[in-house]
Each structure stands twice: as C-alpha cells, then as structure tokens.
C-alpha positions in Angstrom: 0.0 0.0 0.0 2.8 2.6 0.6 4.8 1.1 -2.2 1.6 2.5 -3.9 1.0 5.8 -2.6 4.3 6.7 -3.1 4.4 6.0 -6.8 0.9 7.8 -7.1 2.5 10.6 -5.2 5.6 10.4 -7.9 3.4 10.0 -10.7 1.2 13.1 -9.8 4.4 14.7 -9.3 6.0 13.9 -12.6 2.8 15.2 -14.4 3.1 18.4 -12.2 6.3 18.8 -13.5 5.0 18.2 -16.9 2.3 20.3 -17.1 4.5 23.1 -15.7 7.3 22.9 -18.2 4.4 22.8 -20.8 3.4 25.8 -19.3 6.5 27.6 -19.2 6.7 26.5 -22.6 4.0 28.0 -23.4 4.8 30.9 -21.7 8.1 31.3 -23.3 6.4 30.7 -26.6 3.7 33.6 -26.2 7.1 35.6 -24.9 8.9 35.2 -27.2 6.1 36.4 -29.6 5.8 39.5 -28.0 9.1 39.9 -28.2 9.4 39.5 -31.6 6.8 42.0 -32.3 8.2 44.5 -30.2 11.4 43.9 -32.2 9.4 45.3 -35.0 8.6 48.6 -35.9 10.0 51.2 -35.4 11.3 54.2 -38.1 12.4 51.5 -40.8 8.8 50.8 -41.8 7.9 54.6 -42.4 8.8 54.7 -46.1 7.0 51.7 -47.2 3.6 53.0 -44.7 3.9 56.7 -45.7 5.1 55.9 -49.4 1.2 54.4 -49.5 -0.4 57.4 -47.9 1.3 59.8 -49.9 0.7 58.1 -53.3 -3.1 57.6 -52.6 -3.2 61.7 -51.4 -1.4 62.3 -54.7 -3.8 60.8 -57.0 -7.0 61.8 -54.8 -5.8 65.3 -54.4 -4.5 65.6 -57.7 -7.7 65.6 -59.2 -10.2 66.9 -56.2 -7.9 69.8 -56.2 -8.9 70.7 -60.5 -12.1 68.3 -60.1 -13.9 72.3 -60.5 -12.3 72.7 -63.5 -12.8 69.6 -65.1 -16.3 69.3 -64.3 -16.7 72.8 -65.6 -14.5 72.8 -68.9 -14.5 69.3 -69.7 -17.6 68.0 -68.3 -19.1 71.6 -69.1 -20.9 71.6 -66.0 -22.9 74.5 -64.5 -20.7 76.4 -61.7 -23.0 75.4 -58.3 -23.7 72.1 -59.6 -19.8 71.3 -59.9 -19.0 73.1 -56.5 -21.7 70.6 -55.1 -20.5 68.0 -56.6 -16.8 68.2 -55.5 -17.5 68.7 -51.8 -20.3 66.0 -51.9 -16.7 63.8 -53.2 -15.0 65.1 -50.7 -17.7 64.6 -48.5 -18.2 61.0 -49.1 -14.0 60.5 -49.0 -14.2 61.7 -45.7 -17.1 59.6 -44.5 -16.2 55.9 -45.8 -13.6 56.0 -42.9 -16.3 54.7 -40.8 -16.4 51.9 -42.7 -12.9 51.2 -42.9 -12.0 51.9 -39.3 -15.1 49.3 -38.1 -13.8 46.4 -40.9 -9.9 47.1 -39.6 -10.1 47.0 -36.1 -12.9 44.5 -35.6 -11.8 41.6 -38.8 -9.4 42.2 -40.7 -6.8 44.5 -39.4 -4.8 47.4 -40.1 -2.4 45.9 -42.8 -5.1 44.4 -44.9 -7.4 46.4 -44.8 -4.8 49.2 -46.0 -3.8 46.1 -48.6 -7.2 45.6 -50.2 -8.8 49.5 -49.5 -5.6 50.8 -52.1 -6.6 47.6 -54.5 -10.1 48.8 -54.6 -8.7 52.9 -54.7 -6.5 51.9 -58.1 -9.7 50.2 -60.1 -11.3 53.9 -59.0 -8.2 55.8 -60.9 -8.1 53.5 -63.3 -12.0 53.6 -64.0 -11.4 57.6 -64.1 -8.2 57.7 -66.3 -10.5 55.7 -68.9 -13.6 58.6 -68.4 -11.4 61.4 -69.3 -9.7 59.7 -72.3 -11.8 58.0 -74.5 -14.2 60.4 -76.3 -17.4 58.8 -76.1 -17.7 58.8 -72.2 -17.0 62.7 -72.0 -18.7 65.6 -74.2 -17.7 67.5 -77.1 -15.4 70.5 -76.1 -16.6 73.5 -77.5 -14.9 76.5 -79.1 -15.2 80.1 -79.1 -18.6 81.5 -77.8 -20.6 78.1 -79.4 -23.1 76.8 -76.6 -21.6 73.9 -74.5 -22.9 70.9 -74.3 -23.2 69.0 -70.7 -22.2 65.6 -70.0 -25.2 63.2 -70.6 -26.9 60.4 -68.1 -24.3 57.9 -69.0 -21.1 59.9 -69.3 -21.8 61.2 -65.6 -22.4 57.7 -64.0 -19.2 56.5 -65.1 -17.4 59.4 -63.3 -19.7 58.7 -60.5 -18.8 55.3 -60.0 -14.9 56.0 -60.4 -15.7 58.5 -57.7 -17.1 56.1 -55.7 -14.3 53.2 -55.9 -11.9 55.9 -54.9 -14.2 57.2 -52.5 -14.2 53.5 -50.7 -10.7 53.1 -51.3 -9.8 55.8 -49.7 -12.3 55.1 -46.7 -9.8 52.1 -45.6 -6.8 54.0 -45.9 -7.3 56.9 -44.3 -8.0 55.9 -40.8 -5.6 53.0 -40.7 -2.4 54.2 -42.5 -2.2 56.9 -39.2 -2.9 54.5 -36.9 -1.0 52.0 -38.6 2.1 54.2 -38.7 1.8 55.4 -34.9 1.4 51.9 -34.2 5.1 50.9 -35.4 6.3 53.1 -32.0 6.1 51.5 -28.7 5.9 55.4 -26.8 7.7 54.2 -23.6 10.3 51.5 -25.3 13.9 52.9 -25.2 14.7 51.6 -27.9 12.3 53.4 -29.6 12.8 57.2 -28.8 10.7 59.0 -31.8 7.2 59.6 -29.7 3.7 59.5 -31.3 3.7 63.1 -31.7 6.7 63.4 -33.8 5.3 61.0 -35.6 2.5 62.7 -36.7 4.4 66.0 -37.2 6.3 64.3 -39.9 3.2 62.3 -41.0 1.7 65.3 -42.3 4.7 66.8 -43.5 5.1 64.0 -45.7 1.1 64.3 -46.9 2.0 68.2 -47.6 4.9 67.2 -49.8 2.7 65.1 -51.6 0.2 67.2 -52.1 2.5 69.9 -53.1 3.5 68.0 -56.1 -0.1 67.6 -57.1 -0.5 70.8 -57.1 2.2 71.5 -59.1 3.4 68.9 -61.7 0.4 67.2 -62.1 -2.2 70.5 -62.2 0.5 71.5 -64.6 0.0 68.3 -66.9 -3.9 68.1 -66.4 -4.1 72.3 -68.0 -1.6 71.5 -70.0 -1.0 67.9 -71.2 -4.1 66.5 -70.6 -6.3 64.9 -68.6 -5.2 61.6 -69.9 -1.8 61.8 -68.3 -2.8 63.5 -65.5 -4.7 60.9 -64.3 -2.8 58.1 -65.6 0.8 59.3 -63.9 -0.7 58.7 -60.5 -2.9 56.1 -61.1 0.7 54.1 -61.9 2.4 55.6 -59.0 -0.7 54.1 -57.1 -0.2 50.6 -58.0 4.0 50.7 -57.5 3.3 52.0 -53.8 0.7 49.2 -53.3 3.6 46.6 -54.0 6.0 48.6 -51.9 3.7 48.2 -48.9 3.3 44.9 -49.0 7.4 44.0 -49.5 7.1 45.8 -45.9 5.2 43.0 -44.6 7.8 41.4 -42.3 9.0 44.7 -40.5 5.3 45.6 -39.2 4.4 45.8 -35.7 1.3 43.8 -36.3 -1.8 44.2 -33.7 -4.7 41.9 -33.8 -8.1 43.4 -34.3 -9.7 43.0 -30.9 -13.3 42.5 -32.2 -16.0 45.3 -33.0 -15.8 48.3 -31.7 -19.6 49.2 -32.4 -20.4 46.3 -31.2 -19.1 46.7 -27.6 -20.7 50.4 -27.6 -23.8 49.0 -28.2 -23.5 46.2 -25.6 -22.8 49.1 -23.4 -25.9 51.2 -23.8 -28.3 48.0 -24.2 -27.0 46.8 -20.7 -27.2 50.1 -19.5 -30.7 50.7 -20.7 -31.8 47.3 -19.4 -30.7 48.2 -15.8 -31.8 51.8 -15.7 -33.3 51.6 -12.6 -30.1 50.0 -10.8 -28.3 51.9 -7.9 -24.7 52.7 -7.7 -24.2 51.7 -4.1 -20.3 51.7 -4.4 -18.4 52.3 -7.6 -15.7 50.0 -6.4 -18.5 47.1 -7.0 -18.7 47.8 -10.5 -18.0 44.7 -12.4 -14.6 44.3 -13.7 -12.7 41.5 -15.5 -8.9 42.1 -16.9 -9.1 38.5 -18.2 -11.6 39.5 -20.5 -10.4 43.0 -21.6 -6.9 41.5 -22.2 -7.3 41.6 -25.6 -8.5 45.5 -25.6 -6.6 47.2 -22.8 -2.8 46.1 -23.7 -1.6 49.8 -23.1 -3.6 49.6 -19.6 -7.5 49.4 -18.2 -9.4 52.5 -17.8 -9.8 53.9 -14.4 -13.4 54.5 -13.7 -14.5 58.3 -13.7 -17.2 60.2 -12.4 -18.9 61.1 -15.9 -21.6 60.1 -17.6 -22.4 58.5 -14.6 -25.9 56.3 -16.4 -23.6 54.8 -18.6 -22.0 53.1 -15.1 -26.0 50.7 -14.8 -24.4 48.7 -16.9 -21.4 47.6 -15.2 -23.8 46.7 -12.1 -23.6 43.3 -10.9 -27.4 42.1 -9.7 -28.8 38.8 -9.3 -29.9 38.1 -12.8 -26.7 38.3 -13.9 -26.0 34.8 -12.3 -22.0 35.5 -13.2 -19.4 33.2 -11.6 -15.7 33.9 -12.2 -15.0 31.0 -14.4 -17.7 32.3 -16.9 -18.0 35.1 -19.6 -20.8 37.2 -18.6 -24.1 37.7 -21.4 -22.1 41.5 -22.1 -25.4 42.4 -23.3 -26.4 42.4 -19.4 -23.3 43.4 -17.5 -20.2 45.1 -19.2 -16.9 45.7 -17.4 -16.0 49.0 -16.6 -13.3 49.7 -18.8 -16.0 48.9 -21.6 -18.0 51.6 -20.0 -14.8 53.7 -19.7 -14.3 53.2 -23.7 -17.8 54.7 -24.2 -17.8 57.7 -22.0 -14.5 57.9 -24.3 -15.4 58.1 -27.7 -18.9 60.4 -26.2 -16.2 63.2 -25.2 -14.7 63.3 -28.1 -17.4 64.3 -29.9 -17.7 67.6 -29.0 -13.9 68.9 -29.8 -14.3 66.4 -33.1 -17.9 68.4 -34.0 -15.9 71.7 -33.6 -13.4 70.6 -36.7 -16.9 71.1 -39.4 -16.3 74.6 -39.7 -13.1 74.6 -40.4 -13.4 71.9 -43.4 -16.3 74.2 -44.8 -14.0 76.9 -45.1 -11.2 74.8 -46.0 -14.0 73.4 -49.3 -14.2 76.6 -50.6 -9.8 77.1 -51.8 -10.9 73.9 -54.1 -13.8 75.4 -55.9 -14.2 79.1 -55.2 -11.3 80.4 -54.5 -10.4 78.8 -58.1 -13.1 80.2 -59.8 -11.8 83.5 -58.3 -8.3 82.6 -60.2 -10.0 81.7 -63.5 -10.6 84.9 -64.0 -7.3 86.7 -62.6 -4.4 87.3 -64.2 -2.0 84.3 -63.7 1.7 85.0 -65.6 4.6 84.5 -63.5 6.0 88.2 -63.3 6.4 89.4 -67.4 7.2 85.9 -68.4 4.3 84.0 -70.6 4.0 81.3 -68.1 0.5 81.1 -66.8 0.3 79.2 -63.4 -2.6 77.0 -63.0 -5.3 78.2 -61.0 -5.8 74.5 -58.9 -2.0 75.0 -58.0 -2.5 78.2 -55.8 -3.0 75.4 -53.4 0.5 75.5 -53.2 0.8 78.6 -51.0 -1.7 76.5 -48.5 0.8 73.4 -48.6 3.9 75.4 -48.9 3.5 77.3 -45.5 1.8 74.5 -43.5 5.2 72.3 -44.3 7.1 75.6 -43.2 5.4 76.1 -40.4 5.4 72.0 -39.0 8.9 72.6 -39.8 9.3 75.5 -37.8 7.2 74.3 -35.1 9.1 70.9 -34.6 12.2 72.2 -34.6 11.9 75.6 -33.1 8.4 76.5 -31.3 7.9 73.0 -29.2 11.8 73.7 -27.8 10.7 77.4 -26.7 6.9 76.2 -25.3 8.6 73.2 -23.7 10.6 75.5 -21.3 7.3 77.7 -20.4 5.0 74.9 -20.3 7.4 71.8 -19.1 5.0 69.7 -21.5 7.2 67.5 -23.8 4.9 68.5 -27.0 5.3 72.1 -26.1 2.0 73.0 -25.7 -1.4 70.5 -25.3 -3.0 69.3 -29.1 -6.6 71.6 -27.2 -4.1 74.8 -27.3 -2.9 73.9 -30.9 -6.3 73.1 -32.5 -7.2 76.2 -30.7 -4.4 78.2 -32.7 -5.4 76.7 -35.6 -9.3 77.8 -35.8 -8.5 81.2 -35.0 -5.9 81.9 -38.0 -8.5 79.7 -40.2 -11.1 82.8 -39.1 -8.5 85.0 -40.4 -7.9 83.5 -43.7 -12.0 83.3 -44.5 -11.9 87.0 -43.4 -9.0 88.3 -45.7 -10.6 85.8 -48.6 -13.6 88.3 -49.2 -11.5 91.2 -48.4 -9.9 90.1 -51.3 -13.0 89.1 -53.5 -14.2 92.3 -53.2 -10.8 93.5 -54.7 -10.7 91.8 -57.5 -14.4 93.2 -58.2 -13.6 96.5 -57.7 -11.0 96.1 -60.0 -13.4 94.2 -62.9 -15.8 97.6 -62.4 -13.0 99.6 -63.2 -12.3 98.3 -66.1 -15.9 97.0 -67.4 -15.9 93.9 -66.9 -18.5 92.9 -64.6 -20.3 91.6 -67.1 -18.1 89.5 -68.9 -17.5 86.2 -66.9 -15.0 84.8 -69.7 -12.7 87.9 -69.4 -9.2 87.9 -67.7 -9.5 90.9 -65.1 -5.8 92.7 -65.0 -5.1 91.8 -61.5 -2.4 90.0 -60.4 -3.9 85.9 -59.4 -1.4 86.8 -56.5 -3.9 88.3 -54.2 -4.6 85.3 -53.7 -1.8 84.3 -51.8 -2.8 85.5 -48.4 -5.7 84.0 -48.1 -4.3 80.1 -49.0 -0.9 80.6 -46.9 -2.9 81.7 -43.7 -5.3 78.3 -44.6 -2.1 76.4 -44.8 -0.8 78.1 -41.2 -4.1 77.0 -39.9 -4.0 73.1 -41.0 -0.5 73.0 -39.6 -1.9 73.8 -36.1 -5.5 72.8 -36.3 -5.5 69.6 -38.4 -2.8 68.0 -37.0 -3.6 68.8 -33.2 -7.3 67.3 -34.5 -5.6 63.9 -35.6 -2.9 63.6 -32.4 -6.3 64.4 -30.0 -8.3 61.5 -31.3 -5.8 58.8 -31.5 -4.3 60.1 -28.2 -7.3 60.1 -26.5 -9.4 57.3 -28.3 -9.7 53.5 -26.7 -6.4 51.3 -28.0 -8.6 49.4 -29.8 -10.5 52.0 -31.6 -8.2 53.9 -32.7 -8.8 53.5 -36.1 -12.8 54.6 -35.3 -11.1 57.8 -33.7 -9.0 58.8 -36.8 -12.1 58.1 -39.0 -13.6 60.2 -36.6 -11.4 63.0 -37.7 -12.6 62.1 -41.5 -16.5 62.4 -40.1 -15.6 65.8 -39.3 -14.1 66.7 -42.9 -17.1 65.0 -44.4 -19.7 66.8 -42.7 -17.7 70.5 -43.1 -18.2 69.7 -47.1 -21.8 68.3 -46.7 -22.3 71.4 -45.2 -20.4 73.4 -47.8 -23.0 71.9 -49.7 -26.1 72.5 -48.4 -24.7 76.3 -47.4 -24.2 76.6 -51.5 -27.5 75.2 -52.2 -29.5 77.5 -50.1 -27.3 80.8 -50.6 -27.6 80.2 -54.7 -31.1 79.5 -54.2 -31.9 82.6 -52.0 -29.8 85.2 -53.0 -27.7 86.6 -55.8 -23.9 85.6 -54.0 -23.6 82.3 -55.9 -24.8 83.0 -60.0 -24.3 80.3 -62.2 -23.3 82.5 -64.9 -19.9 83.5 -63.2 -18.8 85.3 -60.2 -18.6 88.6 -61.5 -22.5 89.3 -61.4 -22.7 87.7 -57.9 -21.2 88.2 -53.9 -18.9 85.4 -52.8 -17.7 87.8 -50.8 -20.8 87.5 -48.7 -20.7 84.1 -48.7 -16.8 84.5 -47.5 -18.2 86.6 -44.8 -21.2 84.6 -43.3 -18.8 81.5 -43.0 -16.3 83.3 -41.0 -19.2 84.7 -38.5 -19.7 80.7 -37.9 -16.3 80.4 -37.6 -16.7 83.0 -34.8 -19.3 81.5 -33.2 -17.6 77.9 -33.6 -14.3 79.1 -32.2 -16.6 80.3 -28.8 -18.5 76.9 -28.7 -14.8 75.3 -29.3 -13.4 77.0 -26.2 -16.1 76.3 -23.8 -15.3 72.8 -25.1 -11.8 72.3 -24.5 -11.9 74.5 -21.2 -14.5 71.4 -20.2 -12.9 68.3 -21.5 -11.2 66.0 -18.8 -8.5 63.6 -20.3 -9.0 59.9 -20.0 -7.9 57.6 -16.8 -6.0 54.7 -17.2 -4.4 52.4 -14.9 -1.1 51.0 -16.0 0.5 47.6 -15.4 4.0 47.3 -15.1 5.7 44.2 -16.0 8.1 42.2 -13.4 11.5 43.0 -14.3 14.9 42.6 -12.5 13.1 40.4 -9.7 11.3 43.8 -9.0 7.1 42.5 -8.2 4.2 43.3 -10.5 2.9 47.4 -9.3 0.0 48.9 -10.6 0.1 52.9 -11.0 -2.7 54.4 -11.7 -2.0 57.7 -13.8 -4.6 60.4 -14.9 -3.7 60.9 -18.6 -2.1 64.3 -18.7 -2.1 66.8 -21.3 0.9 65.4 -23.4 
C-alpha cells in the first residue's frame, strides 16, 4: 500500500512537472512572440507606410484639387452644380472611414485592410483615367462662344462610379495608415525614442509634400498635357506603392483586431438601458474583468470616472446576472468597466471632433471658389508667358503648412517646452485652438480680397463678362491660402494627435475616421450652405462670379467660424482627459505594481 501511494504521489508529481514545463513552454512561446513583435517597428517601416499614404493623397488630391475645372471645362458643368458636386466627393471621401476603421479593427486588421482598400482605390483611378480619355464617355469641347454641351446620363455615372471606388478606397486607408504608422512606436520603449507626436508631425509633412507635387506637376499636366496623363501618372504611382507596402510585410508591428468596436458600444448602452433603474451603491463594485479585456486594454485598463455616470448601470452586478468567475458574462447584461470607460471615451470626443466642421467648410471653398476667383485673374509669372494654373495656388496653403510643422518641430515645441514643461510644447486643445483662429482670419482676408478683385473688374468694365481675364495680379490670392495652410498646420494635426491620443487602444482606427467624419460633414455642409445661398440670393450666380457676392458668402462662414471658435473653447476648457491604470511588467526580480495615472495633457 505505501509502495503504492508513493508512486501515485511520484506519478502526480512527474505530471506536475510536466504540465508546468508545458506551461513555461508556453509561456516562453507567447514571450517570445511578443518579443518578436516588439522587435518590429519602429522608423524602418515609415517609407514603405507613408510611401502608401502619400501616393493615394497624390492621385485623390491631384484631381479633387482641379475636379472644378474639369467638371466645368470638360464636363461643361454648370458652376453650383460642380461646386456641389466636388465637396459632396470630398464629403463621401471623408465619410467611408467609418467603414474602414469598423472592418480594420474588428476583422481584418490594419495591414489588410490598408492592402485591399488601395486595390479597390486603383480600379477607382483606373476607372477615371478611362472617363477622361476615350471620347465617347466625355462631351464634345466647345470652341469660341458656341453653346456647350453637358455631360449626358451615361457619361456622368461613369465618373460617379470612379468617384465612388476611390471614395471607398480611400475610406480604408485613411483611418488606418495613421494609426498603422503610430502603431510601429512603442511610446515608452527605449529603444524606440521617436514619440507618437513626432510621428505625426512628420506624417503630415510627408502628406503636404505630396500634395505639393499635385499641385504643381500634375495640375500642370492636367491644364496643359491632358487629362489623360494626368490621371494616368498617378494612377501608376498608385499601383507601384501598393507593391511597396506589402514588400514591408515582415517589419510591421502587427496588432490583432480585438473584435468590433460598435459592437461593444452597443452592448454598453443596451445593458445600461436594461438596468436603468439599478443603484450605484459603491463604484468600487462595478463589475470588472482584466481577463476579459486582455485583448483590448494592452496599453492599460481605464480607471473609472465620475462622468456620464448612467452609462455606469451597466457595469452593475445584480442577481440576474448569475455570473461566476469561471464564466463570460451575457455583455449584453453586465459590461466591465473599462467597456464603459471606452464609451464615456469616444462620447467626449465628440464635441472637440464636431468643432473641426467649420473649419473643413471653409477649407472646401480654396478647391472650388477660391479657383473660380483665379479663372478669372491674371496668372503670368511676373512678365514671363508662363500662366500658373489656377488649382495650383494650393501650393501657397501646402507650402507654409510644411514651413510652419517645420518651424514648429524644430523651433516653437523647444521654446513652449521650457514655459509649459509639456514634452509637445504645448497640449493638441491649445494647438487646434491656434489653428481655428488663423482659419477665421484666412475666411476673413478671402472676401476682403474678393471684393478686390471686383472693384477692379468695375474699373475696367468687366463685370459683365464672366469669360474675361481681369488685369489683376492671381497673386492676391496668396494670403488668403498661406494663412489656410498656417491653420492646418496647427488645427489639423492637433485634431488627428487628439483622437488617437485620446481614443480607446482598440478604436483607434474609429477615432481617426472620426477626424474624416468631421471633414465629411464641413463639405456636406459646404453643400447644403451653397444650395441654399444660390437658391436665395444673388452671391452664388451660375453665370460667373462677377455678377454675384462670394464675398458675402466669404463673410457669413467666418461669422460661424466666430461662433464655432466660442463653442470650441467652452469645449476644450470642459474636457477632462482619460484615466488609465497602468500595469508594469516584473523586471529585475522587482514584483508586479499597478500605477494608476490620470492621462495628462501630453
């Protein structure tokens, strides 16, 4: 008998052993994994993640930039009708981010979707390239003063649905290729010293260069070339950048998608809903599980906070629940609080996001207004015969936003940092803040100038002919594009940083299309602002601008710019950053600490 509980003893003690080698096996395995991915990263991938970004910016804005003038001369479309029809583009170019952000982080992740969204962005240039070079899917062009005929049924829905596949193309790339590219840097790894803020500095100093090109060389081939080439030059630098991102496979820092995000919101306010008339006896009762938000709290578990305190029902544990510890709750009944956390989240960000519509509005009308305005000027380079191209005034907008991230990186952040102590020089609230104001300014100065340039056309008697070239310099212009381009170096970025800084980990691609949802509602609100000025007053004539008063129009988007800049303070004086507890790992024999850390203004 003790010959045999001795060797059942040794035999239980053998499997023990077993089973704990297999799990420090296992252990080492997942280890070494992480390792591995941590390894990754880093600022090696940047060329193959921005050359993507930049390529897809070049073709979009390439074309959305002198869409106005080839809907109008090509397409011989009438002048509100085109205007409409480039910000309702815009618009939807802005809006399929939602779309993209929800299929990235919940199925397929941010490298594929990135992968297949640029596939499905080419087939768009490629459809378009085709729609502005063989004859019979564009009108006749018309010479001298010979009536113009419009694109028919069938020659429009073939741009329109090139419009669309770029649209949706677009919609996957935007929100992940930020995201993606932020994700490469680990923000307290030594080894990795470039922080997320840098990296976005430099992320849109890369888009600027791109854009900057478009403006220039391929503007310059679309007015003077044509259309053909223009679109088909980047529509083959599209495809080359797709196979560059993909030979970066291997150096990614790879996160999994860590299920839907709209899902889990919903979950949230169904549970919430369902237990309405719970009480919050103690907040340190709230259910919570770290097993089961493992996969979406690897940067650390949200602290709970004292807002939107109904949202909090449904982390209350009651006897319906019927949870035990071993089991996954129904999470259409009882949520953890860091799922409520992620809520109360995205809910505040909504109100800084909303105040970024204005600002696109405004930023809508330098790529169909502010155009037509250069139509009619007078655009030679000094006495020389060269004529710049009216879409590439935009350069003046890209030119000083590159000079002034430049000159903030390097300069402004070192002299804030010593005032401030803050390691970003000042907080992404006080730079979008910056930002709005100067955009006021530019709106301001842009019907200043308008009425300028009308003055001058009276002088000289052409108010009433739309197809004259008024002998002012196209120059006039500049002021009102470079203090645009000032503003989107302040505003835009500071926008971008805010909602992936301040978004869930794993919705942060949902919080950059968030950014996108603000663009896309500024130009469906260009839109519907166009359609009811033209329809109510005389600012907005078809017949050219001349005859009408964009400089009213100008001037009642700046007084909402006024009152958006107010509602955007009151905002940002309001808005308390989010909580997070973080774990520290066991290193050097040190034991496992938890620090919990308000997030700061960083």
């Amino acid at each position: 008998m003790e010959k045999l509980e001795v060797s059942e003893v040794h035999s239980k003690s053998t499997a023990n052993m077993a089973e704990s080698e297999q799990d420090g096996s296992h252990g080492r395995t997942e280890n070494a994994a992480a390792d591995l991915n941590e390894k990754k990263g880093g600022i090696k991938t940047m060329p193959f993640i921005l050359a993507n970004d930049m390529c897809e910016r070049f073709a979009m804005l390439g074309f959305s930039k002198n869409m106005i003038n080839y809907l109008t001369l090509q397409l011989h479309v009438p002048l509100t009708k085109a205007a409409n029809t480039v910000t309702n583009f815009n618009g939807t170019a802005s809006l399929t981010p939602l779309l993209g952000a929800f299929v990235s982080d919940s199925y397929a992740g941010r490298f594929w979707t990135i992968t297949f969204s640029s596939a499905i962005y080419l087939l768009g240039m490629i459809s378009l390239t085709l729609s502005a070079t063989l004859p019979h899917l564009r009108p006749p062009q018309c010479v001298g003063n010979q009536v113009c005929v419009e694109a028919d049924g069938k020659q429009m829905a073939v741009l329109y649905l090139s419009l669309l596949l770029a649209a949706l193309g677009s919609g996957g790339i935007r929100p992940c290729v930020a995201a993606f590219g932020a994700d490469q840097f680990i923000e307290d790894d030594p080894r990795q010293p470039k922080k997320t803020w840098v990296y976005f500095n430099w992320y849109y100093f890369a888009l600027g260069v791109a854009i900057l090109t478009a403006s220039t060389v391929l503007v310059y081939i679309q007015d003077n070339v044509g259309w053909g080439w223009g679109l088909g030059i980047p529509t083959i630098t599209m495809a080359f950048a797709i196979i560059l991102f993909i030979i970066g496979y291997k150096m990614y820092r790879h996160l999994d998608p860590a299920g839907s995000p709209y899902t889990r919101v919903l979950q949230v306010c169904v549970a919430a809903f369902k237990k309405r008339k719970a009480k919050i006896s103690d907040a340190n009762l709230l259910y919570s599980n770290q097993e089961l938000d493992a996969s979406i709290s690897k940067d650390g578990v949200f602290h709970h906070s004292q807002h939107l305190k109904c949202l909090d029902k449904a982390a209350v544990v009651t006897e319906d629940d019927n949870i035990k510890s071993s089991e996954k709750p129904n999470l259409w009944r009882l949520n953890t609080v860091h799922r409520v956390e992620e809520l109360k989240a995205v809910i505040k960000l909504l109100p800084i996001g909303a105040a970024g519509i204005l600002f696109s509005t405004a930023d809508a009308q330098t790529t169909t207004f502010s155009i037509q305005q250069a139509n009619t000027m007078d655009k030679h380079l000094g006495k020389s015969n060269f004529q710049i191209p009216s879409a590439s005034l935009s350069i003046f907008a890209t030119g000083s936003m590159l000079i002034t991230v430049a000159i903030y990186d390097r300069i402004l952040v070192r002299v804030a940092r010593k005032y401030t102590g803050l390691e970003r020089g000042i907080s992404y609230l006080q730079r979008m803040a910056i930002g709005l104001f100067i955009s006021i300014l530019s709106t301001l100065v842009a019907g200043i100038v308008e009425v300028k340039r009308k003055d001058v056309a009276s002088a000289n008697g052409l108010i009433n002919n739309p197809k004259a070239m008024i002998p002012i310099s196209v120059f006039w212009l500049v002021p009102q594009y470079s203090l645009h381009g000032i503003a989107e170096a302040f505003k835009a970025i500071g926008h971008m940083e805010f909602f992936y800084d301040q978004a869930p980990e794993s919705m942060r691609s949902t919080a950059t299309a968030l950014y996108w949802l603000a663009v896309a509602a500024g130009n469906y609100f260009s839109t519907l602002l166009v359609t009811i000025v033209h329809s109510s007053t005389n600012w907005l004539p078809n017949k050219g601008l001349n005859s009408g008063k964009l400089e009213n129009f100008y001037w009642l988007i700046t007084c909402l710019q006024v009152v958006n800049f107010i509602y955007y303070l009151v905002c940002a004086k309001f808005y308390t950053y989010k909580p997070i507890h973080y774990q520290k790992s066991e290193e050097n024999g040190e034991l496992n600490a938890e620090e919990m850390e308000l997030a700061k203004v960083i």
